[in-house]
N, C-alpha and C positions, 0 to 999 in steps of 0.2 A: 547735397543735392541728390535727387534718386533720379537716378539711368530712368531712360525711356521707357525702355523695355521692361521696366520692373514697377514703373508708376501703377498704381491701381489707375480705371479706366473713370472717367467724367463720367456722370450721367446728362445724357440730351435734355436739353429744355423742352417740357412739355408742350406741344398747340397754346393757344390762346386759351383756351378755352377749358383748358388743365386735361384732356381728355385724349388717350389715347388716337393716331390715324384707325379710322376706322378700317376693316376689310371691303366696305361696299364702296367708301371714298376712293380708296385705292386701285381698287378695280376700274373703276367707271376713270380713273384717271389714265390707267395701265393701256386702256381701250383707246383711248382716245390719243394718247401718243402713239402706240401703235399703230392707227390707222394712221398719222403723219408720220410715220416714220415709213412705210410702206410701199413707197415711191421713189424714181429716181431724184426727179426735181428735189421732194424734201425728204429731208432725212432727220425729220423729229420737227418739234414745233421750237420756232425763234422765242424763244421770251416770255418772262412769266406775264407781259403783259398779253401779249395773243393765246396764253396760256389758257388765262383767268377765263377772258372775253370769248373763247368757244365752250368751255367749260359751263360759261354762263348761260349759252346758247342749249346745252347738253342738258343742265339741270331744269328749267325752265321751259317746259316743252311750249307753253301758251306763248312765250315771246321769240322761241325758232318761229314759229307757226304765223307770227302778226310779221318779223320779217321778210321771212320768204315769200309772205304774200305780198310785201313789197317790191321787196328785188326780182324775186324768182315767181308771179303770180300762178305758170303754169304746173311748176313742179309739186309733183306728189311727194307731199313728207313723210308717208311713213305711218305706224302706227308711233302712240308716243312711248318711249320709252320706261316711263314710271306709272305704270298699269296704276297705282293707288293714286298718283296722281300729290305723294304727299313728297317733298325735298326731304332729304335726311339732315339737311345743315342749310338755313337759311345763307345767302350772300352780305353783304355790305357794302355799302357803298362809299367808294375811298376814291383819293386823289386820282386815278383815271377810270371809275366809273365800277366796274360790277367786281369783287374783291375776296376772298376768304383768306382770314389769316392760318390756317392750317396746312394748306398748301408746304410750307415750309416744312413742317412735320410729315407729310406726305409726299413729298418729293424726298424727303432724306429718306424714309422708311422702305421708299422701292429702290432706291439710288443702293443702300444698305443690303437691301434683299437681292441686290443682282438682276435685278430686272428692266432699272431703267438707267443711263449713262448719261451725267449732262455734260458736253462739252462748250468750253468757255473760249471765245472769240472777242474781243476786248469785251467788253461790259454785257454782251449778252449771252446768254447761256442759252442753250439749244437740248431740246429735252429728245432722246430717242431711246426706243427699246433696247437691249440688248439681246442675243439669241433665246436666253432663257425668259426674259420678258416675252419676246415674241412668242414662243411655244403656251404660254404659259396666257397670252392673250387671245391668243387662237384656240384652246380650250374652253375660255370664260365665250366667247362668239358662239361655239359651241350648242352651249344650253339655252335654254327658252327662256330664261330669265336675261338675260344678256346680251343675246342676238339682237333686243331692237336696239339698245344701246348702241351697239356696234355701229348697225344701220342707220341709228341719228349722226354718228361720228363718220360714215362715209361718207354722207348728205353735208355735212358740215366741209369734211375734205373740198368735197366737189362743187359748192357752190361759194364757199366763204374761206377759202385759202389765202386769205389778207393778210400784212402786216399788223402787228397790234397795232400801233397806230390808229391804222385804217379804220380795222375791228372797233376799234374804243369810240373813233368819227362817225359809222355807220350807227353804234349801239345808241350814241347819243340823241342822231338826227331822227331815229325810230322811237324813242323811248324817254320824251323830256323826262318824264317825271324822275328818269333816274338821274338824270343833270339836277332837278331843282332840290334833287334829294338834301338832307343834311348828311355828312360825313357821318359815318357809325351808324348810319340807317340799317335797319334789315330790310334785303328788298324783299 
């Protein structure tokens, strides 16, 4: 049997999608627990399900935009955050509604990087920055490529600070079409 300490190292299972976490995935994800992480009340976002479902709201500027004119009619959203207006990774549509399987790979790569901390409370995991994440998300706000992002994630804080749960009930009641979806959809 070989000592711990001497095992050569496993390599991680690739995404889904055999493709390295991206830098832009990662950021846009680094931003958005940062800004829940930023507050007394939260200190990171509960679960990868409320994870996904603001995530979804972030990527998707057209369906923050047909929300919030639901829930929130008078607030100003903002410029949108993805000037070309193109997603860099479509979503899926899985057992509670809007999904990417990369996440996994993406959360271990900034978890790995020292940048984000999840702590485990029975069965949910709570995703928050660490100091070096924070520093390091408050540079990415920074830039002009980045700032609206940010400012879609504080708009997100402040009007959609739901449970996933919630998240996943609101997404639905706003958005059959992603209820009648088939499973493996891209949205």
């Amino acid at each position: 049997m070989t000592p711990p300490d001497t095992a050569a190292p496993t390599a991680a299972a690739p995404p889904a999608d055999g493709q390295p976490p991206s830098a832009d995935a990662q950021a846009r994800l680094l931003l958005l627990i940062d800004v829940f992480s930023g507050t007394k009340r939260n200190k990171g976002i509960e679960g990868r399900m409320k994870l996904a479902k603001l995530d979804f709201l972030l990527r998707y500027p057209q369906h923050f935009r047909k929300l919030m004119a639901v829930r929130r009619p008078d607030t100003d959203v903002g410029e949108d955050p993805w000037l070309t207006g193109a997603i860099e990774q479509s979503m899926i549509r899985y057992r509670y509604g809007p999904w990417d399987p990369a996440y996994y790979a993406l959360l271990g790569a900034l978890t790995g990087k020292g940048l984000i901390e999840p702590k485990h409370e029975g069965a949910v995991a709570t995703y928050c920055t660490t100091a070096a994440g924070h520093d390091v998300a408050v540079a990415l706000a920074k830039t002009e490529s980045w700032r609206p992002v940010r400012n879609r994630a504080l708009l997100l804080r402040r009007h959609l600070d739901l449970t996933g749960t919630k998240l996943k009930d609101l997404i639905y009641e706003t958005f059959p079409d992603i209820v009648e979806a088939d499973w493996g959809t891209h949205l």
